[in-house]
C-alpha positions as CSV (number, residue, x, y, z in Angstrom):
1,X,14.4,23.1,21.8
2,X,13.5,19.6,22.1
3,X,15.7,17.5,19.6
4,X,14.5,14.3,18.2
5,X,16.6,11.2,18.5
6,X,16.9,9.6,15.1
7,X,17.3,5.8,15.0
8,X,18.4,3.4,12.4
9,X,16.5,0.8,10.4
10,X,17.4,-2.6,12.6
11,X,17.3,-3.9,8.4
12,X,19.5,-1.9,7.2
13,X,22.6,-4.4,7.7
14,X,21.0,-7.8,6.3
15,X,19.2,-5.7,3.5
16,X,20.5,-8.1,0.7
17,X,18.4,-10.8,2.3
18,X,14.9,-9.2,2.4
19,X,13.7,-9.5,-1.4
20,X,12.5,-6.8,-3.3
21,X,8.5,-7.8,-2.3
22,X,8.1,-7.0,1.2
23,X,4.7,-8.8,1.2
24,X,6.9,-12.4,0.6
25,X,9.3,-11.8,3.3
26,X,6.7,-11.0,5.6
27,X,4.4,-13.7,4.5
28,X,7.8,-16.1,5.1
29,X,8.5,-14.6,8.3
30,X,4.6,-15.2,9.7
31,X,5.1,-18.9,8.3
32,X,8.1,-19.1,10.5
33,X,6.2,-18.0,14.2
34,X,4.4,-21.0,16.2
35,X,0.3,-21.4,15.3
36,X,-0.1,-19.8,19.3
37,X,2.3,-16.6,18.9
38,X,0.6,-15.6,15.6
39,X,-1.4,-12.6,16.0
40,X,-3.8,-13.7,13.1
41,X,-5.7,-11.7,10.5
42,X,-8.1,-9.4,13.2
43,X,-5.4,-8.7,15.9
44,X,-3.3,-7.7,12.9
45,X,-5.8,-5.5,10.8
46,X,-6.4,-3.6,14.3
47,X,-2.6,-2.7,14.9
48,X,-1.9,-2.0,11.1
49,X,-5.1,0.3,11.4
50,X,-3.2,2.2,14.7
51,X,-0.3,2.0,12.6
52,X,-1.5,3.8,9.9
53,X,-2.9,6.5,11.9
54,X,0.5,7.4,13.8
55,X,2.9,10.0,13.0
56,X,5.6,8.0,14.1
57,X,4.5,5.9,10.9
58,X,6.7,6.5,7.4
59,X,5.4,4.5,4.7
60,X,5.3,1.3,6.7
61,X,8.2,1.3,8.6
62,X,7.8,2.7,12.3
63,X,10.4,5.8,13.2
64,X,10.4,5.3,16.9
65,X,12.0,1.5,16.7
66,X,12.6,1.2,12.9
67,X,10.5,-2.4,12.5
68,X,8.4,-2.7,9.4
69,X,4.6,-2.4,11.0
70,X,3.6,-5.2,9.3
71,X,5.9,-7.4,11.0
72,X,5.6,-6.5,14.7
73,X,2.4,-7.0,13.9
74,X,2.5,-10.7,13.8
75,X,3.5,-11.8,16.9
76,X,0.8,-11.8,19.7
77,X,3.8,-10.8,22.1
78,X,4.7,-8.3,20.0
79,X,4.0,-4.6,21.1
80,X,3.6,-1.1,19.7
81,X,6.8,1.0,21.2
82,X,4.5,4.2,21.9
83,X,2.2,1.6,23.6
84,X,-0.5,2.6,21.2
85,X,-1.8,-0.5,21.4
């Protein structure tokens, strides 16, 4: 039997900092990159859309490195950790 090897929201410690409206602290986050290392609007819909479709994928927040999918999204040097895209 295979066993799965749980991992811990990388959030979890500076919880009290990220308000209760995701969308805000993301959109201050993607404020916060350089113009060059965002990924923009169509890089970003593409990956959300991979996102979305993976069973690694628990209501936004991505069970094989524990990032919110939304956010490693931003960042053009930002990658999926199952290299699904």
């Amino acid at each position: 039997m295979t066993q799965t090897k749980l991992r811990f929201c990388r959030l979890c410690d500076i919880i009290d900092g990220i308000p209760d409206d995701i969308g805000e602290y993301a959109d201050r986050l993607y404020s916060l990159l350089d113009e060059d290392e965002r990924a923009g609007k169509e890089l970003m819909d593409e990956r959300l859309n991979v996102c979305g479709e993976c069973e690694k994928n628990a209501d936004g927040t991505c069970l094989e490195c524990g990032c919110y999918c939304i956010i490693r999204s931003f960042a053009v040097s930002k990658h999926c950790p199952v290299d699904k895209w």
